[in-house]
One Martini backbone bead per residue (centre of mass of N, CA, C, O) as a GRO file, in nm:
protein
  177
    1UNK     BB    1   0.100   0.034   0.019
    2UNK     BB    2   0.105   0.332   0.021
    3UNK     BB    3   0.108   0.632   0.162
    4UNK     BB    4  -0.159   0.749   0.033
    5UNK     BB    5  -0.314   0.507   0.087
    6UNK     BB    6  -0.251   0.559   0.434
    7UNK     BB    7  -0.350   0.829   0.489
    8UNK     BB    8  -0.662   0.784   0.359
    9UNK     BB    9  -0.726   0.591   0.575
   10UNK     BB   10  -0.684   0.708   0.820
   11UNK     BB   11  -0.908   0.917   0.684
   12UNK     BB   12  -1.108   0.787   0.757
   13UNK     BB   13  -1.103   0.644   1.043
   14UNK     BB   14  -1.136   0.960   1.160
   15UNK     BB   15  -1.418   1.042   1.034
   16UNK     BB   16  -1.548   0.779   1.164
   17UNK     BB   17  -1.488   0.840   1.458
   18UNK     BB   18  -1.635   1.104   1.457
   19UNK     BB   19  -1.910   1.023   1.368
   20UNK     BB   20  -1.926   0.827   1.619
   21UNK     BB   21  -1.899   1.074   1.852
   22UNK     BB   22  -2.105   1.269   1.729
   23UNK     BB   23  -2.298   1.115   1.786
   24UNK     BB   24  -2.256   1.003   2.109
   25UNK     BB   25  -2.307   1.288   2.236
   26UNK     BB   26  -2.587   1.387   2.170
   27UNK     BB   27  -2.698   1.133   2.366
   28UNK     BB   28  -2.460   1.068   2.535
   29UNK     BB   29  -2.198   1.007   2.810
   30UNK     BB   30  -2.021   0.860   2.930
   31UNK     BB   31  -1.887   0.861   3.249
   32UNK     BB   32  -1.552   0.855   3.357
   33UNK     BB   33  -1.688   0.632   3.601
   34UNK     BB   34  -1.746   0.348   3.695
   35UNK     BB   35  -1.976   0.367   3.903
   36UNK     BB   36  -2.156   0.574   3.691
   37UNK     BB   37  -2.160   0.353   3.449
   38UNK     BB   38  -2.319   0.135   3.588
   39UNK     BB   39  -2.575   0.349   3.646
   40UNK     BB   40  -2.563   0.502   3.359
   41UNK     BB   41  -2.459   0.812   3.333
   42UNK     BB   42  -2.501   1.064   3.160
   43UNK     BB   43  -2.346   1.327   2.931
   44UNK     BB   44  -2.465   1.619   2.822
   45UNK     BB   45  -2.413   1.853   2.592
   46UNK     BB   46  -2.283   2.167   2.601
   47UNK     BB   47  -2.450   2.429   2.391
   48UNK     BB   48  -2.427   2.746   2.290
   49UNK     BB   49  -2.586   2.953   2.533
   50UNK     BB   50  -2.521   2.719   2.765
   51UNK     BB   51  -2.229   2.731   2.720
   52UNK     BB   52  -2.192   3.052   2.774
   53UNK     BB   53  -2.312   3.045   3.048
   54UNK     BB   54  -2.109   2.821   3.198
   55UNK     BB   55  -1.845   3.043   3.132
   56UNK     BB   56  -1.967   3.311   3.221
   57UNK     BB   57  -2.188   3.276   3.490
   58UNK     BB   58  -2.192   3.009   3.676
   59UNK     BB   59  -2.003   3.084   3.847
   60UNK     BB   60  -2.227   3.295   4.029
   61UNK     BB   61  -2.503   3.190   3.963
   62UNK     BB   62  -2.545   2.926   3.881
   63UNK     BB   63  -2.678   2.643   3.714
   64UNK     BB   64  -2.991   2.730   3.860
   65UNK     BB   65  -2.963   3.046   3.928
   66UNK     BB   66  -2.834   2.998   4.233
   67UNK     BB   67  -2.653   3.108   4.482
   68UNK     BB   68  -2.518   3.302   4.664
   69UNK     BB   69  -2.638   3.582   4.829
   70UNK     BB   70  -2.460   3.799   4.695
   71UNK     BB   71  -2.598   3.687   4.455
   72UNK     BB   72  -2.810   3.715   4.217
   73UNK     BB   73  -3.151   3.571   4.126
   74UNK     BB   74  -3.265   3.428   3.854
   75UNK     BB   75  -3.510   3.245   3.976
   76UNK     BB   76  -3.784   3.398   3.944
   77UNK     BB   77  -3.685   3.673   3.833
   78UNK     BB   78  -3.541   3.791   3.565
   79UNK     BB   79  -3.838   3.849   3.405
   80UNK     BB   80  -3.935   4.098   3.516
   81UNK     BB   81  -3.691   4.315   3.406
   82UNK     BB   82  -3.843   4.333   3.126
   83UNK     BB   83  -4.127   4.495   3.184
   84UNK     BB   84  -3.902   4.746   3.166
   85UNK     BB   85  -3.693   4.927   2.996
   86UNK     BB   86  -3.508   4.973   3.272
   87UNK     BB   87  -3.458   4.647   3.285
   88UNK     BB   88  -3.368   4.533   3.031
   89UNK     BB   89  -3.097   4.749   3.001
   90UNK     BB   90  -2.978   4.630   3.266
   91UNK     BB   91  -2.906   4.340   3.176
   92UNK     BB   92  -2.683   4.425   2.969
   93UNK     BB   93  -2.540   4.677   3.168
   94UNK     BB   94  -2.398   4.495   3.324
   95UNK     BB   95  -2.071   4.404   3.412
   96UNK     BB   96  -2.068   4.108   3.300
   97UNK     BB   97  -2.235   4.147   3.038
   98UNK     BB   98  -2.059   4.390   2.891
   99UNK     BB   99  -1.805   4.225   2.924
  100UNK     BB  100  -1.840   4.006   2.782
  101UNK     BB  101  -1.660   3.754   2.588
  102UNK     BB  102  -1.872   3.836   2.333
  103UNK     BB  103  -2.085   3.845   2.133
  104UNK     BB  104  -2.382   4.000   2.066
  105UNK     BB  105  -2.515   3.755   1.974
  106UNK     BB  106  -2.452   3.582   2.169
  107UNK     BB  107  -2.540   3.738   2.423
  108UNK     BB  108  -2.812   3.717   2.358
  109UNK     BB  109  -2.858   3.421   2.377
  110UNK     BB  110  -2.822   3.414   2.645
  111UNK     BB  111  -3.063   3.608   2.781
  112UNK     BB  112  -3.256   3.445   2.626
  113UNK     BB  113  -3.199   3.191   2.809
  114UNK     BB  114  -3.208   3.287   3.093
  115UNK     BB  115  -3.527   3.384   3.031
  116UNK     BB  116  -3.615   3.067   3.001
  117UNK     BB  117  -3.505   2.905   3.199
  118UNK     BB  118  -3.551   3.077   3.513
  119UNK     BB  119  -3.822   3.287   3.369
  120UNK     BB  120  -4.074   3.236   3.200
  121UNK     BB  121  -4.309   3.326   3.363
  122UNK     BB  122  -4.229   3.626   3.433
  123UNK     BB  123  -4.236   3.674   3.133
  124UNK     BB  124  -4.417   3.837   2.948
  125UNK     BB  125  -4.619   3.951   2.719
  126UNK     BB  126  -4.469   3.888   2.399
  127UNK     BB  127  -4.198   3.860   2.414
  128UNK     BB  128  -3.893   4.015   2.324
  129UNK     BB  129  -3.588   3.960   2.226
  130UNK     BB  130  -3.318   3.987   2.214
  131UNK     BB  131  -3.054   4.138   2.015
  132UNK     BB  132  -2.766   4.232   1.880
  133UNK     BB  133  -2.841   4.551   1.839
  134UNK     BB  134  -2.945   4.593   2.118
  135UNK     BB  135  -2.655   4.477   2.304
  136UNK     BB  136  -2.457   4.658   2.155
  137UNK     BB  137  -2.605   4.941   2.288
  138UNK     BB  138  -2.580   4.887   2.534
  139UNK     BB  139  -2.304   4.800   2.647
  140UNK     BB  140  -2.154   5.033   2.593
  141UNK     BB  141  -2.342   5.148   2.854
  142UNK     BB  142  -2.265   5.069   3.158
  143UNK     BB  143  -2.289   5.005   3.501
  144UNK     BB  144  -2.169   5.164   3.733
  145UNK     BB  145  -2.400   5.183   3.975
  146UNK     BB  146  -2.546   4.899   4.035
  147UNK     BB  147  -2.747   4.933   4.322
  148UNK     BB  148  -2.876   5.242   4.207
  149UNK     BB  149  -3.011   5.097   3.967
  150UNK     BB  150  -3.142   4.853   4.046
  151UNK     BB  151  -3.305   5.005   4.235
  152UNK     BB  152  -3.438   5.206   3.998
  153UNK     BB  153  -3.584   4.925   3.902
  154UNK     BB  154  -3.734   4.823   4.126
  155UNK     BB  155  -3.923   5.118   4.170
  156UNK     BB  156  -4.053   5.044   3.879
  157UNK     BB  157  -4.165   4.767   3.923
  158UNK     BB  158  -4.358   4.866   4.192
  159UNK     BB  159  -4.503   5.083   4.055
  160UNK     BB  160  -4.630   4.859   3.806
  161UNK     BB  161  -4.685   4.598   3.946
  162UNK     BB  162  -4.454   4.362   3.933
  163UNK     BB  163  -4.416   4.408   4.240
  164UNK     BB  164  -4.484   4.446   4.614
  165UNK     BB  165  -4.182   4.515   4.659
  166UNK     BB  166  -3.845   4.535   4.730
  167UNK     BB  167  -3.800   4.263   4.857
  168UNK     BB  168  -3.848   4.044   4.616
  169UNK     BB  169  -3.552   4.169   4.481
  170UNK     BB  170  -3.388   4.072   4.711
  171UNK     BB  171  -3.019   4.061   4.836
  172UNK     BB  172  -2.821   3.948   5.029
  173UNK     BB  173  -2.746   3.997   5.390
  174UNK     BB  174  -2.850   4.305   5.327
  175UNK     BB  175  -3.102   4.332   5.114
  176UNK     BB  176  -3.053   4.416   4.850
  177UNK     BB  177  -3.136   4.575   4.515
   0.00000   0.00000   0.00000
C-alpha cells in the first residue's frame, strides 16, 4: 500500500471515528467514572447559549441559576426585570454582561437563554427576544453603580405593580436592591 492510499485510509478511519464520537455525544455520554457507568448516568452536552452561559455566567449565578446570598438569583426572577425598559436595558448593561467576552449576537443569545431557562414564566405576554443590535448599543454604556440603578429598576417594577415591594428582589446578608 502507497503512501498516499495509508495516509487516506488513516484519514477515513478518523472521520469515521469522529462521526460516531459525535452521534454518540448528541445521545450522551458515558461519565468516565467506573461506578457512575455502572449505574448509567450519561452527560449530556452542552452547547450554543447554554454553554456561554455555563463558561460566562455560572461561575457566579450557579447551574440552576441561584448562588450564594451575595449574588443575584436568575429563578424565577430574572424575567421580572423585562417589564420594564429600564430593567430590559439594565440586564444587559451589569458589568458581568457588558463586558462578557462574547459577540453581540452571542450575548443576546445568552440573556434569551437565561430568561427562558430560569424565569420564563415571569417574563411578558408577547415577549420579544433581545438582538444582536440591541445589546450592543447597551452593552456600550455599562452601569457604573450597580446598586444604585437595581434600586431604581426595582423601584420602577414596584410602581408598574410587576413586584409588590422591594423585598421581592432583594438579595444578599444586608437584603440589597
Amino acid at each position: 500500500m502507497s503512501r498516499r492510499a495509508r495516509g487516506l485510509a488513516g484519514l477515513a478511519l478518523l472521520l469515521g471515528c469522529g462521526a460516531a464520537f459525535a452521534a454518540a455525544a448528541a445521545e450522551g455520554m458515558p461519565v468516565p467514572d467506573r461506578l457512575a457507568r455502572e449505574q448509567g448516568l450519561l452527560v449530556r452536552p452542552v452547547t450554543g447559549a447554554a454553554e456561554d452561559f455555563s463558561r460566562h455566567c455560572q461561575g457566579c449565578h450557579g447551574h440552576h441559576g441561584v448562588s450564594v446570598d451575595e449574588v443575584p438569583s436568575l429563578k424565577d426572577r430574572i424575567g421580572r426585570f423585562v417589564h420594564v425598559p429600564e430593567g430590559r436595558a439594565y440586564l444587559a448593561r451589569v458589568p458581568g454582561v457588558a463586558f462578557a467576552h462574547l459577540s453581540d449576537e452571542r450575548l443576546a443569545g445568552v440573556l434569551n437563554w437565561a430568561l427562558r431557562t430560569y424565569s420564563a414564566s415571569e417574563l411578558p405576554a408577547g415577549f420579544v427576544p433581545y438582538g444582536a443590535q440591541e445589546v450592543g448599543s447597551l452593552r456600550r454604556d455599562p452601569v457604573n453603580d450597580v446598586g444604585r440603578e437595581r434600586a431604581a429598576v426595582v423601584d420602577a417594577l414596584v410602581a408598574a405593580g410587576i413586584v409588590a415591594d422591594r423585598a421581592a428582589l432583594a438579595f444578599g446578608t444586608d437584603r440589597r436592591y
